[in-house]
N, C-alpha and C positions, 0 to 999 in steps of 0.2 A: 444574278438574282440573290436578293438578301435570305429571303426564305419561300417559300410556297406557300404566301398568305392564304386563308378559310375567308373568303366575301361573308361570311355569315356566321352570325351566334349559334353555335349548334351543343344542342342538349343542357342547355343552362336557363331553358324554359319557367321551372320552375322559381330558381333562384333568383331571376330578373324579375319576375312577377312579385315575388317577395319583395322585393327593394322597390318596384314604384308601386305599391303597396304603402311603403313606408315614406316614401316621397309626398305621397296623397296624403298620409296620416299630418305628413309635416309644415302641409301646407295650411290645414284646417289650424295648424297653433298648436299640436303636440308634437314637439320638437324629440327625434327619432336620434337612436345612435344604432350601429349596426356594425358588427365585427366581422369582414369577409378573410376566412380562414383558408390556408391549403398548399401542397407542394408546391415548389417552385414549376413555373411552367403550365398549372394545369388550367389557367383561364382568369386566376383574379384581374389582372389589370386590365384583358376585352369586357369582361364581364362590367367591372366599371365604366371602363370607357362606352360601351351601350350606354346606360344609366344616364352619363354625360349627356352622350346626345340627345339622347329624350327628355332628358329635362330640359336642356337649351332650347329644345325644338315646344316648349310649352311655355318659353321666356321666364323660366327659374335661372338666376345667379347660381352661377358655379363657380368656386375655386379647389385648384391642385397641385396639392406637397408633396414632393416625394422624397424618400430617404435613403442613400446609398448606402455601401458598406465603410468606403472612402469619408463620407459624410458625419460619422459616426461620434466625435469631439463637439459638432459643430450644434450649440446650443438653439433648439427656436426652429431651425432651417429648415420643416416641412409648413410650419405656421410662417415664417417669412416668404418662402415661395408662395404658397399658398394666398395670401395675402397683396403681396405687391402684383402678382400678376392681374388680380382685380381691379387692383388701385391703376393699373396702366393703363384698363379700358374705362376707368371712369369720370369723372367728374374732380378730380378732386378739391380744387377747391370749396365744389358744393359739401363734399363730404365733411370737410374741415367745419364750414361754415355749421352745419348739422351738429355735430356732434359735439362743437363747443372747445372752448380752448382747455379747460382742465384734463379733457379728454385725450385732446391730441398733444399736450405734453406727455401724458402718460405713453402714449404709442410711439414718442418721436426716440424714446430711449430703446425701443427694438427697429421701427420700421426710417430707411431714411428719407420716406418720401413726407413725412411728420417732422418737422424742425423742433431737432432737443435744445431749449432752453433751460440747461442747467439750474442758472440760476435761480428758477421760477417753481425749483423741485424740491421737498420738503423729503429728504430720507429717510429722516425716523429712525425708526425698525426695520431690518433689512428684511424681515415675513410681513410684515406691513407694508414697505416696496412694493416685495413682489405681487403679494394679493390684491394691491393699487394696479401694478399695470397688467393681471390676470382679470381683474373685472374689466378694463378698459378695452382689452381686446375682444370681451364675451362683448360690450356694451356695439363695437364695430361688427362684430357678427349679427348679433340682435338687428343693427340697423340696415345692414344690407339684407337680412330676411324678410324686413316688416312688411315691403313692397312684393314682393316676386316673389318671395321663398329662397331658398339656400339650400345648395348642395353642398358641404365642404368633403371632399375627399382627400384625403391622407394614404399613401401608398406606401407599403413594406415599412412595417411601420416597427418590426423588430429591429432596426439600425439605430431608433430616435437614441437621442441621448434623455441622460436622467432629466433637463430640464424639460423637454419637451413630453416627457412621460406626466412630471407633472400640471404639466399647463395641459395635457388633455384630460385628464382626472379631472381637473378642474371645473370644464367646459364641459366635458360629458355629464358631471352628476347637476348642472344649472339647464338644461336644454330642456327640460318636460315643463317649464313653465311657462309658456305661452311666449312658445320658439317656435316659427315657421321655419324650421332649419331640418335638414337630416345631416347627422355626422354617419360617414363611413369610412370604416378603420380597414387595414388590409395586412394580413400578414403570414409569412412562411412557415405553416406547420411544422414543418422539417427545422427550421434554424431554433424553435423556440424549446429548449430543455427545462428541466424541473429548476433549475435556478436560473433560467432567464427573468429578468427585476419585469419585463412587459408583463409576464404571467399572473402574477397575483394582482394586476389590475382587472383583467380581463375577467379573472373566475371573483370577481368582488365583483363588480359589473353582474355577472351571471346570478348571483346568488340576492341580487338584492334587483334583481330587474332591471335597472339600467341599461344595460345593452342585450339585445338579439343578436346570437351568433348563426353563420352561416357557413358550415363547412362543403369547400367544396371535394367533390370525391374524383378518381380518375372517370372517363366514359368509359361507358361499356364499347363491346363490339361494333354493336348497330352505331352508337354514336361515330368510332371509326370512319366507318365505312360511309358516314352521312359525311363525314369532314372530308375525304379522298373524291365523293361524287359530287360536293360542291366546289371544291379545287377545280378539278377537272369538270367545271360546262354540265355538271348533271350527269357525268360517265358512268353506267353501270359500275358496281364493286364487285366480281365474285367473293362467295363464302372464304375461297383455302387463302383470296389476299386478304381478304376481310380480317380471318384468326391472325395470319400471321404478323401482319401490320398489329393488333392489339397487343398480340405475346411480346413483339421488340419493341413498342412504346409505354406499355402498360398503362395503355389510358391516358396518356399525360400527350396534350394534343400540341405543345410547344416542340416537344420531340417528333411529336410527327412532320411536321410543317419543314422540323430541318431535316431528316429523315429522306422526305420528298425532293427537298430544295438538293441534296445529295447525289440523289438517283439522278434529278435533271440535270444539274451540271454534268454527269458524268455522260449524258446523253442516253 
């Protein structure tokens, strides 16, 4: 057993509601950004991964980046996963067709399912470049939303490197003008210190409205004990395992899960 999975979202009621909330806001053409915040372990990535599925199961486009620690040099790489996994289930040549050749030079110099014709490419200014192929990848977003809406999610997203810092600054402050899109950001409270470079995106975000942050907090007790009786087929929880299961996990329900996964191997 890898771990003692939870069948169920539990105690992130309100937080989920929050976000397709914002899913609906984005679909109406106000294009949502949303910063889910929190210790390692304590529910970001289920909590997204719900979202997923609800948005799929309502036929919204999704795509998902994610960013390692090992990943960390590696310029673009939650916007290129994110990205080409789209492009595998779609059409692409329609999409090329769409979006026009100037377009798809622009994107052939990150994505390689776009054929870079160098020759065809005007470099100018190297901030001109870059703002050439930062609008070209909003203009790919804008068009896979126009139809279905857009979920992009971005995962642990304190690893990005600098470029990908700025190509989502970018994207976040264009999305409120008639973007069927939600961006949701996801990151390790604990990894992020006063001179982490992701931080003064985030409280510039905050301060100028841009982004909704959502922190998530450990569960309480009851949450506990609702994670252990859903494990276990709906098994009653007593009180003394109830505290004492919270006091050795402190809330942080990844630690429970292997916690549990522990106990049962050991029999």
């Amino acid at each position: 057993m890898d771990r003692a999975l939870c069948p169920v979202l539990i105690g992130r009621e309100r937080e989920l509601s929050r976000l397709e909330d914002a899913l609906l806001d984005a679909h109406r053409g106000n294009g949502q950004v949303v910063v889910l915040a929190g210790d390692a372990g304590v529910g970001k990535t289920r909590l997204a991964m719900e979202l997923q599925e609800r948005a799929r199961r309502a036929g919204t486009a999704v795509m998902v980046g994610t960013t390692s620690e090992s990943d960390v040099a590696l310029p673009y790489l939650p916007f290129i996963e994110a990205i080409g996994n789209y492009l595998a289930g779609a059409d692409l040549e329609r999409i090329k067709l769409d979006l026009g050749p100037a377009t798809c030079r622009q994107l052939g110099q990150l994505l390689p399912q776009f054929e870079l014709q160098t020759s065809l490419i005007d470099p100018g200014e190297p901030a001109q470049a870059k703002l050439r192929l930062y609008e070209a990848i909003l203009v790919l977003f804008r068009y896979a939303a126009e139809r279905r809406g857009l979920l992009l999610v971005l995962e642990d997203f304190h690893w990005a490197d600098a470029s990908s810092r700025e190509l989502l600054e970018y994207i976040a402050r264009r999305l409120r003008r008639r973007t069927r899109m939600l961006l949701l950001v996801t990151y390790r409270s604990d990894e992020l210190n006063r001179r982490h470079p992701f931080l003064p995106l985030i409280q510039g975000w905050q301060r100028t409205g841009v982004a909704e942050l959502i922190q998530l907090e450990p569960l309480p007790a009851s949450g506990i004990a609702s994670m252990v009786s859903a494990i276990f087929e709906n098994a009653p929880v007593e009180a003394d395992l109830r505290d004492f299961l919270h006091e050795r996990t402190e809330g942080n329900p990844f630690v429970l899960e292997e916690l549990l996964k522990a106990a049962l191997d050991r029999g």
